[in-house]
RODO-2510 file (C-alpha; in nm, 4 decimals, decimal comma):
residues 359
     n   res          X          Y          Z
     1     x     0,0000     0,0000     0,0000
     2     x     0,1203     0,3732    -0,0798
     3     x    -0,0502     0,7224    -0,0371
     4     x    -0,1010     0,8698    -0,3817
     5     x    -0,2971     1,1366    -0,5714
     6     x    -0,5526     1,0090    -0,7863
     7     x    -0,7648     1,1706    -1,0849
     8     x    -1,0840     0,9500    -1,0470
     9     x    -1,2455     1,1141    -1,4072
    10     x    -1,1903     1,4218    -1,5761
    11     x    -1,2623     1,7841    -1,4020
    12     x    -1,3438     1,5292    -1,0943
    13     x    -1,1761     1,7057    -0,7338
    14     x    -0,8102     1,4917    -0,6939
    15     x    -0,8126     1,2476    -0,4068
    16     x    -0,5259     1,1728    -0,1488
    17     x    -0,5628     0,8063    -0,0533
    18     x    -0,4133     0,4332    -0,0540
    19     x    -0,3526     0,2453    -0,3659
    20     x    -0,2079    -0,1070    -0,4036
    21     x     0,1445    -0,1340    -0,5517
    22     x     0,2221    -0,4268    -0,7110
    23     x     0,5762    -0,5215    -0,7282
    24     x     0,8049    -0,4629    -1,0405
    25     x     0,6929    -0,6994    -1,3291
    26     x     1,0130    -0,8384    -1,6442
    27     x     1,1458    -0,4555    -1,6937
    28     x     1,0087    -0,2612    -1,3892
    29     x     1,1667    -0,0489    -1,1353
    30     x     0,9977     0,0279    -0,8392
    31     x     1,0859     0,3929    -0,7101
    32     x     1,0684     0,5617    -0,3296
    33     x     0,9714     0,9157    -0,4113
    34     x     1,2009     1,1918    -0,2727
    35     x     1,0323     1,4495    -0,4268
    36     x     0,8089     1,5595    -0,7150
    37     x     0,7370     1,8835    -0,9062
    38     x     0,3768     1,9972    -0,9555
    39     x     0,3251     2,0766    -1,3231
    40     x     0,0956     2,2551    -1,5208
    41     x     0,0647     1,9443    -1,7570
    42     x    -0,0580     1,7763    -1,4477
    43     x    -0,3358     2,0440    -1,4381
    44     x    -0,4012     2,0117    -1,7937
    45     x    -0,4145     1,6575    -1,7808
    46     x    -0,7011     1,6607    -1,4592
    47     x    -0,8688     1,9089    -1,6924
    48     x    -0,8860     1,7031    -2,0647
    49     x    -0,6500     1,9387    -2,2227
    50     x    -0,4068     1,6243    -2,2679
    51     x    -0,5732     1,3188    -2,2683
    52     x    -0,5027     1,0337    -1,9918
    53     x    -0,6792     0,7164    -1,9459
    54     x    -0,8439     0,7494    -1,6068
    55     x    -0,8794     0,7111    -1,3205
    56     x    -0,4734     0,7803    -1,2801
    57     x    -0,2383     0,8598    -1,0511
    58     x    -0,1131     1,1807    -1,1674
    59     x     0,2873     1,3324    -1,1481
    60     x     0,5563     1,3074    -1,3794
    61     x     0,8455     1,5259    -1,2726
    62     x     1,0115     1,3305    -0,9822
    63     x     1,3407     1,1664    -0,8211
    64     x     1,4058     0,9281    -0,6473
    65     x     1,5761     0,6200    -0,4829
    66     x     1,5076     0,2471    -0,6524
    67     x     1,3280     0,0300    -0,3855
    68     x     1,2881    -0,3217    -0,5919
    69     x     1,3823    -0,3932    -0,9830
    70     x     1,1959    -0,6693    -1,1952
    71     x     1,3753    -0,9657    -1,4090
    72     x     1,5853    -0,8337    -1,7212
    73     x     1,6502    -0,4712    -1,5506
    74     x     2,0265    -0,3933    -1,5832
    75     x     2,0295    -0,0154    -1,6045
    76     x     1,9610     0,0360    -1,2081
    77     x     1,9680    -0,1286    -0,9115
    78     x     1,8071    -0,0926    -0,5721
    79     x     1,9843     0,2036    -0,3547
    80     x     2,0683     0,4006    -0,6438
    81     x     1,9037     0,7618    -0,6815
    82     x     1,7393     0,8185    -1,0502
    83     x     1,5260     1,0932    -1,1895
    84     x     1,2314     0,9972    -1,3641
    85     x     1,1723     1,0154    -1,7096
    86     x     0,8335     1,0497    -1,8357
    87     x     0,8397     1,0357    -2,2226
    88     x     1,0829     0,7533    -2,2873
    89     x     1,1961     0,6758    -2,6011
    90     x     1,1300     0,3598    -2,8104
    91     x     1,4054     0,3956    -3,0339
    92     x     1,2921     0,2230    -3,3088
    93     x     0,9909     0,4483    -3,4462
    94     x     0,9802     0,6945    -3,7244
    95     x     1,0862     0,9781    -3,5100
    96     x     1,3724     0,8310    -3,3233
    97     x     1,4671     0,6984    -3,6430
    98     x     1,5681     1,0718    -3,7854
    99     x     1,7407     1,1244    -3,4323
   100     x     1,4233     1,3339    -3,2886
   101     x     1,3524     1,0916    -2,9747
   102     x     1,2006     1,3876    -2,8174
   103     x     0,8935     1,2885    -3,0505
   104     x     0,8919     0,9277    -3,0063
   105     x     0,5652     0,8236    -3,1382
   106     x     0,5570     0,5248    -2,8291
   107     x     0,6756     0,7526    -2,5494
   108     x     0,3661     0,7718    -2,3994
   109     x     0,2166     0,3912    -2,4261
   110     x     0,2681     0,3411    -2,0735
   111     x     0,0547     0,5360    -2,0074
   112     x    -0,2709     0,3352    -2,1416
   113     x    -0,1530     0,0203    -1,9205
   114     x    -0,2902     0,0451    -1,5772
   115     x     0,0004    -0,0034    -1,3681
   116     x    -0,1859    -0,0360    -0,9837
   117     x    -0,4658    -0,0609    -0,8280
   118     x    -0,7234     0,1156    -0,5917
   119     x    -0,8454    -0,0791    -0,2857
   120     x    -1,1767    -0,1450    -0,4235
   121     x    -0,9974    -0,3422    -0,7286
   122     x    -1,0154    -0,0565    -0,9452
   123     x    -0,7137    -0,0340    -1,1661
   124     x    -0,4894     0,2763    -1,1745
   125     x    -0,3575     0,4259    -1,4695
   126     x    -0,0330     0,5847    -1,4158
   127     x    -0,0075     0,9619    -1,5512
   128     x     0,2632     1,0580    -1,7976
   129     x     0,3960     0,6886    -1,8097
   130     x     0,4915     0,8157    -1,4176
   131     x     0,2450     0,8532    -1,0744
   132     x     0,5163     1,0161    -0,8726
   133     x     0,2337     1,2032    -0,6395
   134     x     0,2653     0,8989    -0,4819
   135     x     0,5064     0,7413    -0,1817
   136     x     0,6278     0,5565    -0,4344
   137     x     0,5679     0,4531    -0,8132
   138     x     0,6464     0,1344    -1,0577
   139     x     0,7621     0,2270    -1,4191
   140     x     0,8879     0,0953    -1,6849
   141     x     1,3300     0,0683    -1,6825
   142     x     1,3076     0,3107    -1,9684
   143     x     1,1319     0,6131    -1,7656
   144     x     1,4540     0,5758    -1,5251
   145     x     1,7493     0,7816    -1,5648
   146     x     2,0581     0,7239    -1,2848
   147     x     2,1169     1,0831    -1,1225
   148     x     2,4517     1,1858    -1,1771
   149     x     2,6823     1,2795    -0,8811
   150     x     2,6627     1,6051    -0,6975
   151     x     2,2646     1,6762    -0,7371
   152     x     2,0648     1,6918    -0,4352
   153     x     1,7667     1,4151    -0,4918
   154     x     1,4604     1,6404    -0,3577
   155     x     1,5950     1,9181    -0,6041
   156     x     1,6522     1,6667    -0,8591
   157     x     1,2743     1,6325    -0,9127
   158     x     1,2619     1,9181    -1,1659
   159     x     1,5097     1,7857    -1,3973
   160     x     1,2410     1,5834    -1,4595
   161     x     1,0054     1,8209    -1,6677
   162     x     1,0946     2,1823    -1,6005
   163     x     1,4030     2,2374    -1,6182
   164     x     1,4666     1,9767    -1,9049
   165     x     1,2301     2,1801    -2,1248
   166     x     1,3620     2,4893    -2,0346
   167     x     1,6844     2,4004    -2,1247
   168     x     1,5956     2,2540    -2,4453
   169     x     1,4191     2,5157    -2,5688
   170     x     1,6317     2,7436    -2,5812
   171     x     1,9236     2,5866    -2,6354
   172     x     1,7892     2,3145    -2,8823
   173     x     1,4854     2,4754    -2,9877
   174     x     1,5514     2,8643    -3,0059
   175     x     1,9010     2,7962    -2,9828
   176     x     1,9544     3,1188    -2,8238
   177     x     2,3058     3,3017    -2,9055
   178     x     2,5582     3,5055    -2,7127
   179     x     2,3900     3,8579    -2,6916
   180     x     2,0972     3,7938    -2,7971
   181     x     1,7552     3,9554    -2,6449
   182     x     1,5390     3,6992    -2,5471
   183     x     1,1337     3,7729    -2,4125
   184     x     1,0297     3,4935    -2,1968
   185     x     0,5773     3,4570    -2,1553
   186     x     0,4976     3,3012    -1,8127
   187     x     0,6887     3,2672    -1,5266
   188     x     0,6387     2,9632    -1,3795
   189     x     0,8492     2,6195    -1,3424
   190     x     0,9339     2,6360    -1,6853
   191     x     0,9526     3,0046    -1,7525
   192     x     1,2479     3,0389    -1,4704
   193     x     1,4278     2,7464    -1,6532
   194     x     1,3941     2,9307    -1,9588
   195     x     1,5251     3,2808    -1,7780
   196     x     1,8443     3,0580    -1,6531
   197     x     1,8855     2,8607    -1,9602
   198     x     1,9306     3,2307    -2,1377
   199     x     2,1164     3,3743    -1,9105
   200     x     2,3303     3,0436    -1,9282
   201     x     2,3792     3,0968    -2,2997
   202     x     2,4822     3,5312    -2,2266
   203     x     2,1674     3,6467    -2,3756
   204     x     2,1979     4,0047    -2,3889
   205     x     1,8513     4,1482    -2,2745
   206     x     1,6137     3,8857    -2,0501
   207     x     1,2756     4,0469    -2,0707
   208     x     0,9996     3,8242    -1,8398
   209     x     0,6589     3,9068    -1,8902
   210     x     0,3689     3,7135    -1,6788
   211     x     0,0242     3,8413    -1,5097
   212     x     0,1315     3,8859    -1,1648
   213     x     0,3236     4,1529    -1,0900
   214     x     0,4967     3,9324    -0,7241
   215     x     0,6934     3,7247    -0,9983
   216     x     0,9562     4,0199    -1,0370
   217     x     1,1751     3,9110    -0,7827
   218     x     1,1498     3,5320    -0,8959
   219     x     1,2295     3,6155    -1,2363
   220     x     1,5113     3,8657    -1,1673
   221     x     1,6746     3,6546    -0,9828
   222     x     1,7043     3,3602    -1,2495
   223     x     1,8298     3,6400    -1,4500
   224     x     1,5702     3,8186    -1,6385
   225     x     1,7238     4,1906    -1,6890
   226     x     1,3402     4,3740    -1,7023
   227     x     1,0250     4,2723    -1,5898
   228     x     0,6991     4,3653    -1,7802
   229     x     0,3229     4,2268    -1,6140
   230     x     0,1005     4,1582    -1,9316
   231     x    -0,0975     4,3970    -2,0784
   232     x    -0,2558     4,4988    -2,3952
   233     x     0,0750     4,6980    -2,4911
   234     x     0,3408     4,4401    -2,4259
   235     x     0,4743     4,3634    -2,7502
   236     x     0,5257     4,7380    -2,8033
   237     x     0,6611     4,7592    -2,4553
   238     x     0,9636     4,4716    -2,5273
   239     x     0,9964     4,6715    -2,8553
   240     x     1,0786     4,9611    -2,7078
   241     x     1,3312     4,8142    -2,4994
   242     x     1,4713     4,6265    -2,7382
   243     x     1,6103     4,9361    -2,9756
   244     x     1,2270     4,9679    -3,1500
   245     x     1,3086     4,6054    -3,3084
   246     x     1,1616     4,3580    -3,1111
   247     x     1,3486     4,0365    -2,9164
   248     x     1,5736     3,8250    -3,1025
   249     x     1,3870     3,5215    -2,9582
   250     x     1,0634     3,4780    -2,7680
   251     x     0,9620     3,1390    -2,5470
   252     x     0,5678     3,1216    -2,4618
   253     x     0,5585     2,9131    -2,1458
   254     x     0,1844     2,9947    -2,1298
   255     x     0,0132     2,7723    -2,3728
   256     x    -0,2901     3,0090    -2,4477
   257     x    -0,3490     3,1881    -2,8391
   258     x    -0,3590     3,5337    -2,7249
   259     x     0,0032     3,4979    -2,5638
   260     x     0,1279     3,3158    -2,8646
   261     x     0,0190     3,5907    -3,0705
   262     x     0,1208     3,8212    -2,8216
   263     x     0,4712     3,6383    -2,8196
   264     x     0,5161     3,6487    -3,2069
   265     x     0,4481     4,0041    -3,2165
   266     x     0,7091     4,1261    -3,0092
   267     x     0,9250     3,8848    -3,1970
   268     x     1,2032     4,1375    -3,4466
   269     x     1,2076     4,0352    -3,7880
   270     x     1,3461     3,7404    -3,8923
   271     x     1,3554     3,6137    -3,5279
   272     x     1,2370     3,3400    -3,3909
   273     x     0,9306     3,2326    -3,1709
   274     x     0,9054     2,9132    -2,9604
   275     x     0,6050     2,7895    -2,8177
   276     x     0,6815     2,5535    -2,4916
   277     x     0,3266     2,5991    -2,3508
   278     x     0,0319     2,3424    -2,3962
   279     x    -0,2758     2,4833    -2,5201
   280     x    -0,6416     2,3693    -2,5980
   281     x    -0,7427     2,2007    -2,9412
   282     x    -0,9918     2,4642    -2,9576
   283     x    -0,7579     2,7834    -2,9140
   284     x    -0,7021     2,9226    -3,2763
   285     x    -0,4280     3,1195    -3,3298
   286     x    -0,4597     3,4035    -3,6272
   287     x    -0,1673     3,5396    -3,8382
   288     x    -0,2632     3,7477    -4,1730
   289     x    -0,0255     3,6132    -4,4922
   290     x     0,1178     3,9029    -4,5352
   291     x     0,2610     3,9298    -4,2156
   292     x     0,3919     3,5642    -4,2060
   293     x     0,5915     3,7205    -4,5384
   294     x     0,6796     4,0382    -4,4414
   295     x     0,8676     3,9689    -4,0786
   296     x     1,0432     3,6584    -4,2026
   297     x     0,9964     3,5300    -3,8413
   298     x     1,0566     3,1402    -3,7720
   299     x     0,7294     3,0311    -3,5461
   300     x     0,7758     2,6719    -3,3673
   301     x     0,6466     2,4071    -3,1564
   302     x     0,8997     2,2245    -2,8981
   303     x     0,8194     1,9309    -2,7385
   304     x     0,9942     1,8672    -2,3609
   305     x     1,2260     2,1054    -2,5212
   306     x     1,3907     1,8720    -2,8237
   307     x     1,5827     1,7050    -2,5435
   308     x     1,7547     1,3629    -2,5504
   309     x     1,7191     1,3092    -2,1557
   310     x     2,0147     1,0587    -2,1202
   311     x     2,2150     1,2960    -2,3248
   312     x     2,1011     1,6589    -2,1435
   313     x     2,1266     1,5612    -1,8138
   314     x     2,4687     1,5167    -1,7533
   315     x     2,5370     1,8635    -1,8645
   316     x     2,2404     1,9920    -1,6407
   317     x     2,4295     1,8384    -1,3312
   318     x     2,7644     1,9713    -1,4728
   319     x     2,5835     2,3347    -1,4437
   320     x     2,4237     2,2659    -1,1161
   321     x     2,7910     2,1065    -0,9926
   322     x     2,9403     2,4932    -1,1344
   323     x     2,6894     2,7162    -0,9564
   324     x     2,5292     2,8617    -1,3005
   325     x     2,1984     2,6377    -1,2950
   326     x     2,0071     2,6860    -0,9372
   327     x     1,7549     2,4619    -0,8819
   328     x     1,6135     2,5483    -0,5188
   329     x     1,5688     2,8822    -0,6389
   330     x     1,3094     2,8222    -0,8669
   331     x     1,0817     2,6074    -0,5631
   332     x     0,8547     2,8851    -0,3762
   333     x     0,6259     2,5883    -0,1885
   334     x     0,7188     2,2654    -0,0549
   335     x     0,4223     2,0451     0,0169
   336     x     0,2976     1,7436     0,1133
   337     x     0,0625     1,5238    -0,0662
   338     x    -0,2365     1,6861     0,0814
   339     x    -0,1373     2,0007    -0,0642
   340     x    -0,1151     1,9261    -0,4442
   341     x    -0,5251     2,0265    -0,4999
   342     x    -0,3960     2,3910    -0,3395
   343     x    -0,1193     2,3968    -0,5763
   344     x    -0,3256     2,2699    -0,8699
   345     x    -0,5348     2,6324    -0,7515
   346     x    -0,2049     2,8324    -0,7114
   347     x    -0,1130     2,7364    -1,0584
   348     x    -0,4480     2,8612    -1,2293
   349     x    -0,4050     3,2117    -1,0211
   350     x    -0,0843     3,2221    -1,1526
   351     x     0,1019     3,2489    -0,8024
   352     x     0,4477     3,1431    -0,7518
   353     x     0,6951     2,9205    -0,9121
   354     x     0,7289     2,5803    -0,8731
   355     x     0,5503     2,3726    -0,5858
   356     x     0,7513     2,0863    -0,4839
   357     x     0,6131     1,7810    -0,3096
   358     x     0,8749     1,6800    -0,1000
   359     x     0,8112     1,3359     0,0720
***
């Protein structure tokens, strides 16, 4: 038995209760939880913007220590600290096939197989291939990655998601130059790893925008240079302070048309626009041809921030190990289980950064 967070259906309030756990099947790791990040993909999963199978235990950005492994698992072994990993890659589809794992067309068939079980017999599914709002989780050895040395465990939880995507997107995505001016939309998890990520690279100019003006501090503090709360003028307002031009780059962490559009507008021309942020199917965006000619701008999608996991995270621990990637500084609540549904509410406010579960 193991405490968990569970979805029971879609828009349904989350539940903190007991779940059985089996133990690790032919390929299974069974993880203690150290700590896990609360996402807005969790949100948007409880909500039907992504779809999940349900009931579920929801969580996918969380570390660590393996408890149990199942036959044929030779990647990990019980005692040693891991992150997890919640869109694995097959390897052999289409996608990983041109070398673009980070759109593995099977990363997310875990999550279709229930993997526990509620005490009434109902069967679990596990959310994002993961369930780390529980005690602990079972996934498959391919959402496992061993945490390299020198990264504390609890903090380790938003390699997971955040700070992975972050990263990526502007240096894989965006790929983000030395002196470059870079507007960053929504600071939340991601958006801070975006701020560091660009400050990482020597952007020139960090401009964060995001609705609530208490972010400042967060955001100047990863690095952002100004600070802007959203308003009908902000595209002309990062123009201005970017020589009457426009950024070099913009990164929507939002997820939401108006601040893609809002995004791509204060992008110069011929710059480039990255969306990170998960929208509704029902959310149009609208760009007139002519304009789509006459800035030259580059507009793209980026998907857990074009990251190879195995290959990233070493050099996210190497940053962490250096001083230039903080981690704790992005965490404004640590929780318990029982506080995830206030943190689900924190997120839609738009109040603070990341909440941490730390177990």
């Amino acid at each position: 038995m193991t405490r968990a967070v569970v979805l029971p259906a879609v828009n349904a309030p989350l539940e903190i209760t007991e779940i059985e756990l089996p133990d690790p099947g032919p390929g299974q790791v069974r993880i203690r939880i150290a700590a896990a990040g609360v996402c807005h993909s969790d949100l948007s999963l409880s909500n039907g913007t992504l779809r999940q199978p349900v009931p579920a235990v929801l969580g996918h950005e969380g570390a660590g220590t393996v408890t149990a492994v199942g036959e044929g698992v030779t990647t990990v072994a019980p005692g040693d600290p891991v992150v997890v990993n919640w869109a694995p890659s097959c390897g052999s589809c289409h996608y990983c096939g041109l070398g673009e794992p980070w759109l593995c067309a099977n990363a997310l068939a875990g999550a279709a197989v229930p993997y526990a079980r509620r005490t009434d017999g109902t069967p679990l599914h596990p959310g994002l291939n993961s369930a780390v709002f529980a005690e602990e989780t079972v996934v498959s050895e391919r959402c496992v990655l061993p945490l390299p040395e020198g990264v504390p465990l609890a903090d380790a939880a938003l390699l997971g998601c955040a700070v992975l995507t972050g990263y990526g997107a502007v240096h894989h995505a965006a790929r983000v130059r030395a002196g470059e001016s870079v507007a960053v939309f929504g600071v939340g998890g991601v958006g801070l790893s975006v701020i560091q990520a660009a400050r990482i690279a020597g952007a020139g100019e960090i401009i964060a925008v995001d609705v609530s003006p208490e972010k400042e501090e967060l955001a100047r503090k990863a690095g952002a240079t100004d600070y802007l709360v959203a308003a009908d003028d902000t595209a002309k307002r990062i123009r201005k302070l970017t020589g009457g031009h426009g950024a070099d780059v913009a990164v929507e962490c939002v997820g939401r048309a108006q601040t893609i559009r809002t995004a791509w507008s204060s992008t110069r021309r011929g710059g480039r626009t990255t969306v990170v942020g998960i929208g509704r199917k029902d959310d149009q965006v609208s760009f007139s041809a002519l304009e789509i000619f006459h800035f030259g701008r580059t507009l793209s999608g980026c998907v857990y921030g074009n990251c190879d996991p195995a290959r990233d995270l070493p050099v996210l621990a190497g940053l962490i190990r250096e001083g230039s990637l903080d981690l704790s500084g992005m965490v404004t609540d640590r929780i318990g289980l029982d506080g995830v549904p206030a943190a689900f509410d924190a997120m839609l406010a738009g109040r603070g950064g990341r909440a941490l579960v730390v177990f």
